[in-house]
N, CA and C of each residue as an Amber inpcrd file, in Angstrom:
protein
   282
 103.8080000  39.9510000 226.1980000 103.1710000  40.6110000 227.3240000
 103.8190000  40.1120000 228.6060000 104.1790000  41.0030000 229.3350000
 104.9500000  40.6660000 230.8890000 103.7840000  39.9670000 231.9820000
 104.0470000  39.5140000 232.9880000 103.6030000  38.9230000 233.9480000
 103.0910000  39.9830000 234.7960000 102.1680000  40.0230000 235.3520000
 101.6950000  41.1320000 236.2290000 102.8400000  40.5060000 237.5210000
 103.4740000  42.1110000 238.4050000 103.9430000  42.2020000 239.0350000
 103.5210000  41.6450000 240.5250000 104.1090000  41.4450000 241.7930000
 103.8070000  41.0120000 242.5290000 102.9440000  42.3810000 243.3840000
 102.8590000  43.3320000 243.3870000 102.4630000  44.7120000 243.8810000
 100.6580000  44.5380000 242.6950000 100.7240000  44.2050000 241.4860000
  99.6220000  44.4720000 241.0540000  98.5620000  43.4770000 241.3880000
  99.2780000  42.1800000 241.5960000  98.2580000  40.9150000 242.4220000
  97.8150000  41.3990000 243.5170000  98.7980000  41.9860000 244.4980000
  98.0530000  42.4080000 245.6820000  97.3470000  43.4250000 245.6750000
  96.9720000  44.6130000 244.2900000  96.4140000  45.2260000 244.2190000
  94.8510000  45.0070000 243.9860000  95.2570000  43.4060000 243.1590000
  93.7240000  43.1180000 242.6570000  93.1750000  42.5420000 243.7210000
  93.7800000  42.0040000 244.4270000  93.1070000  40.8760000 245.5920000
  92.4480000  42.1480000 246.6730000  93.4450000  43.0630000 246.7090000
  92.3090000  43.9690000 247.8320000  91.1510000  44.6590000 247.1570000
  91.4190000  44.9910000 245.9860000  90.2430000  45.5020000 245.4490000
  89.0270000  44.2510000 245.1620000  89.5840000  43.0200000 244.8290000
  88.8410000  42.1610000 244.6400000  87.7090000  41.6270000 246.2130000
  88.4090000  42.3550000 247.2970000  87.8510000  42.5120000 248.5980000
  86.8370000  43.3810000 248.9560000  87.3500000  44.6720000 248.2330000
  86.0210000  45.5840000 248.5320000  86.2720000  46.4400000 249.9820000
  87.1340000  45.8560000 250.5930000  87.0880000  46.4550000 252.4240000
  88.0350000  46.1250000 252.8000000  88.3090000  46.0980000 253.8890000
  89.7110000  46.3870000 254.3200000  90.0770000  45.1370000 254.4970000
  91.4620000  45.1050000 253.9490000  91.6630000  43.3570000 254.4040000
  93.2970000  44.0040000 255.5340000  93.5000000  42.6760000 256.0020000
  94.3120000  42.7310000 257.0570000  95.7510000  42.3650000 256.5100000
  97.0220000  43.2020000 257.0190000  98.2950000  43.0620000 255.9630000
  98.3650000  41.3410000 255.7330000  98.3710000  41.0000000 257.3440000
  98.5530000  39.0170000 257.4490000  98.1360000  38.3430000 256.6350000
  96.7410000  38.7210000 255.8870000  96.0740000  37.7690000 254.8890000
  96.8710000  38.1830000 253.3540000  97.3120000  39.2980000 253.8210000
  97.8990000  40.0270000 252.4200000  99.0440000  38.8900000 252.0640000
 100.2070000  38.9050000 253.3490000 101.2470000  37.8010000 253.3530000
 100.8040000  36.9460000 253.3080000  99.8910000  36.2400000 253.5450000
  99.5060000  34.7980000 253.2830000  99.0700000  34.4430000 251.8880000
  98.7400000  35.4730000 251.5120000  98.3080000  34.9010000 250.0580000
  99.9390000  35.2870000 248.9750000 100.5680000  36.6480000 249.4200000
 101.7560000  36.3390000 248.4720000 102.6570000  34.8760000 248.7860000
 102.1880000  34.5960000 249.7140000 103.0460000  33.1830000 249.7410000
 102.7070000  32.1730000 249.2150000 101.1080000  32.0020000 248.9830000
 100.5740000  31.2240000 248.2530000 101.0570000  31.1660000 246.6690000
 101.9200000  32.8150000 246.3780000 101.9860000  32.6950000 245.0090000
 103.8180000  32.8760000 244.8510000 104.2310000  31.7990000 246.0410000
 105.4480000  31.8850000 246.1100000 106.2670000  32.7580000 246.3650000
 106.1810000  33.7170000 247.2260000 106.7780000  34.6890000 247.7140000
 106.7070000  34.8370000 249.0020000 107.8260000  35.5610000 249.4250000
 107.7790000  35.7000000 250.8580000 106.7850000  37.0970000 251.3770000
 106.4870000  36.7570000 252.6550000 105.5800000  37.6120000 253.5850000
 106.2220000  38.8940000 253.4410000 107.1920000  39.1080000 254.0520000
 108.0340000  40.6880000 254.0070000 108.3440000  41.1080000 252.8240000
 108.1360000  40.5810000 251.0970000 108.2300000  41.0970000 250.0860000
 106.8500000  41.9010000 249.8590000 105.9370000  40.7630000 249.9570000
 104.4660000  41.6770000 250.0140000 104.2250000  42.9230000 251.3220000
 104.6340000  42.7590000 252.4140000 104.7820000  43.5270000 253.2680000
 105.6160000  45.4430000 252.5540000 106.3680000  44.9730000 252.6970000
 107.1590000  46.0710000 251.9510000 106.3920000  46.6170000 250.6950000
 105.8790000  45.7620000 249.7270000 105.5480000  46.1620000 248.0560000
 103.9620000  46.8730000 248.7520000 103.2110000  46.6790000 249.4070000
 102.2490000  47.1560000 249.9470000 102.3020000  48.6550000 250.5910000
 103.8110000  48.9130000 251.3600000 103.8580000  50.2390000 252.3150000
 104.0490000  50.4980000 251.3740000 104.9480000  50.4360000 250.3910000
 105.5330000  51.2550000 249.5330000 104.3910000  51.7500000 248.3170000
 103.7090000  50.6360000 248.2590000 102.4860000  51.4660000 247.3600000
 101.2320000  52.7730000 248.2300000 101.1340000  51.9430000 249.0860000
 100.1480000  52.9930000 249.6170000 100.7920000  54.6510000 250.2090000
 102.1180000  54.8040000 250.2400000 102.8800000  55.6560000 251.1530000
 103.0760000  56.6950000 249.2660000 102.7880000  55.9320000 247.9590000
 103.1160000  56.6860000 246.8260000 101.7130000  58.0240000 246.9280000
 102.0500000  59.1690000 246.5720000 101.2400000  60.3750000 246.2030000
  99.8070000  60.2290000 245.9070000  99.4450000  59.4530000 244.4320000
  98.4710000  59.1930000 244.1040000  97.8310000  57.4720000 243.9590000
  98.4740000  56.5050000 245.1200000  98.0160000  55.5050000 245.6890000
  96.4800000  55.1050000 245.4730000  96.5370000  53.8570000 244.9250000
  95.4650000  53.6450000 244.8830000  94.6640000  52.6680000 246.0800000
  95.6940000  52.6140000 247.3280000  95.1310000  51.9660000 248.6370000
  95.3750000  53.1020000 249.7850000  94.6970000  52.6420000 250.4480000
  94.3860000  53.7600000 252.2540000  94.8470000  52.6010000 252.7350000
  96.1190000  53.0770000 253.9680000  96.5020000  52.2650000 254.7440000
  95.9230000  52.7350000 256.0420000  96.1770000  51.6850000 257.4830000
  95.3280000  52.0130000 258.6670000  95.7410000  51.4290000 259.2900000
  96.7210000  51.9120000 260.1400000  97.2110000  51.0620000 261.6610000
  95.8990000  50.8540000 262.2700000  95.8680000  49.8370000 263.1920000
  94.8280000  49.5250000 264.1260000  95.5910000  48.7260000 265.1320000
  95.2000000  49.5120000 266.2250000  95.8270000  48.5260000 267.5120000
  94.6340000  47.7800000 268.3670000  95.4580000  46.4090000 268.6810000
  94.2400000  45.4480000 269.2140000  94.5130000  45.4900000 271.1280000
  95.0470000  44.1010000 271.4470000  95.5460000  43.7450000 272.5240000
  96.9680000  43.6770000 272.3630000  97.7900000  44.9710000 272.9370000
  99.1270000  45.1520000 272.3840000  99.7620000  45.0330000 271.0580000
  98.6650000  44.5410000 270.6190000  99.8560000  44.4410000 268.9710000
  99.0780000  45.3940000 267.8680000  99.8670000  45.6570000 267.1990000
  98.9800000  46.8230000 266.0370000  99.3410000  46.1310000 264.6880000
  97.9650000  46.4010000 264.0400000  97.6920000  45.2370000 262.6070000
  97.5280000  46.6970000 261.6330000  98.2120000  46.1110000 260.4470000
  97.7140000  46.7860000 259.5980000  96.7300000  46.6690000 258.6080000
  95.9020000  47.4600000 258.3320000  95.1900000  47.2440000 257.1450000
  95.0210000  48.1000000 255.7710000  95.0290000  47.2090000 254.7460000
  95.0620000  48.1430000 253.4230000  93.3550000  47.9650000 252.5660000
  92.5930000  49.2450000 252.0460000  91.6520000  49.3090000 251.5280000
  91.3230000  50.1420000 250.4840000  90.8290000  49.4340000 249.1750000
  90.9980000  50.1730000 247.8870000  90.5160000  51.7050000 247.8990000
  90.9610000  52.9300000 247.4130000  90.3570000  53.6030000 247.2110000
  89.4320000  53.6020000 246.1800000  88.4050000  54.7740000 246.0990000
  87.4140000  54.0380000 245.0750000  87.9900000  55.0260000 243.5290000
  87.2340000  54.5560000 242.6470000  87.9670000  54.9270000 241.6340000
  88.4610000  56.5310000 241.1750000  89.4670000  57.0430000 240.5850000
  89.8930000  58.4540000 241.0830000  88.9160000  59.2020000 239.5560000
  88.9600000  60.3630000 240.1690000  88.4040000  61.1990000 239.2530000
  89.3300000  62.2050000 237.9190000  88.9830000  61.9410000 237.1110000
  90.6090000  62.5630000 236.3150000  89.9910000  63.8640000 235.3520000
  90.7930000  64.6910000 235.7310000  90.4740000  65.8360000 235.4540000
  91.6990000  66.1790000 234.0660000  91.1160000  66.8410000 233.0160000
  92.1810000  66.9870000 231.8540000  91.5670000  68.6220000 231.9030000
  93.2860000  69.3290000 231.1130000  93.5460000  70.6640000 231.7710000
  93.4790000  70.8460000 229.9280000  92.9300000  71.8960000 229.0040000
  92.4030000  72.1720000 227.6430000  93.1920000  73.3530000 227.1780000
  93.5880000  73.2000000 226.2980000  94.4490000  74.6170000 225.8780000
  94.4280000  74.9630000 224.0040000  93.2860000  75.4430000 223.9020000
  92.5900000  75.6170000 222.4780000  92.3910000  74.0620000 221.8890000
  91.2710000  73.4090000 222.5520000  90.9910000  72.2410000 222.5220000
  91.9540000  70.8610000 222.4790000  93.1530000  71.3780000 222.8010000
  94.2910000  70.1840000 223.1440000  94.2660000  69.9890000 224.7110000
  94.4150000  68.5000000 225.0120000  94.4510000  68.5260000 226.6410000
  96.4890000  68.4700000 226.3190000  96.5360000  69.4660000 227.4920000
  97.7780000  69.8190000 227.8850000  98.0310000  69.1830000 229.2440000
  97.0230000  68.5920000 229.6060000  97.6430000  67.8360000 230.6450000
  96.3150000  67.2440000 231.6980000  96.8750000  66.4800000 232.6790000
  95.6670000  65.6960000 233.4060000  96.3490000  65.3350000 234.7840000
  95.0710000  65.0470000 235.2800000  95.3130000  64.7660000 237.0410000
  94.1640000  64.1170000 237.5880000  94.8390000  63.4100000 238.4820000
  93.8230000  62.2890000 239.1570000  93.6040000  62.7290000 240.4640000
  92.3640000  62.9000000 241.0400000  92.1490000  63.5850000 242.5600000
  91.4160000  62.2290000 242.7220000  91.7740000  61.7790000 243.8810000
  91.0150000  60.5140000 244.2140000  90.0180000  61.3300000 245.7610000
């Protein structure tokens, strides 16, 4: 069995949040697990920017500087498509 990826830790930790956490704490904790800030930075846009993403991203601007934040979506709804009782196919609408 493989190692969960560095994209699926940060997946669990925000879901393990419940609400929006802030990218900074995001980097702070991939560093905790030996990685750099701008790897989690990046593995984060790049997940939430995918089609059927399972995080909502959210610029927020403060006092000149703009923070990002990432927050789980809640779980998706999956719809299977029937074709003389075979599913021929499926889709996730979150």
């Amino acid at each position: 069995m493989k190692k969960p990826s560095l994209k699926d830790k940060l997946l669990e930790y925000v879901r393990s949040k419940n609400d929006w956490v802030n990218g900074g704490e995001l980097e702070r904790y991939a560093m905790e697990l030996g990685k750099k800030g701008s790897t989690a930075s990046r593995e984060l846009r790049l997940l939430s920017e995918e089609e059927t993403s399972p995080l909502m991203k959210e610029e927020r601007m403060g006092q000149k500087v703009k923070s990002i934040w990432y927050k789980p979506r809640k779980e998706p709804q999956i719809i299977h498509y029937y074709v003389q009782g075979q599913i021929v196919a499926t889709k996730k609408i979150w």
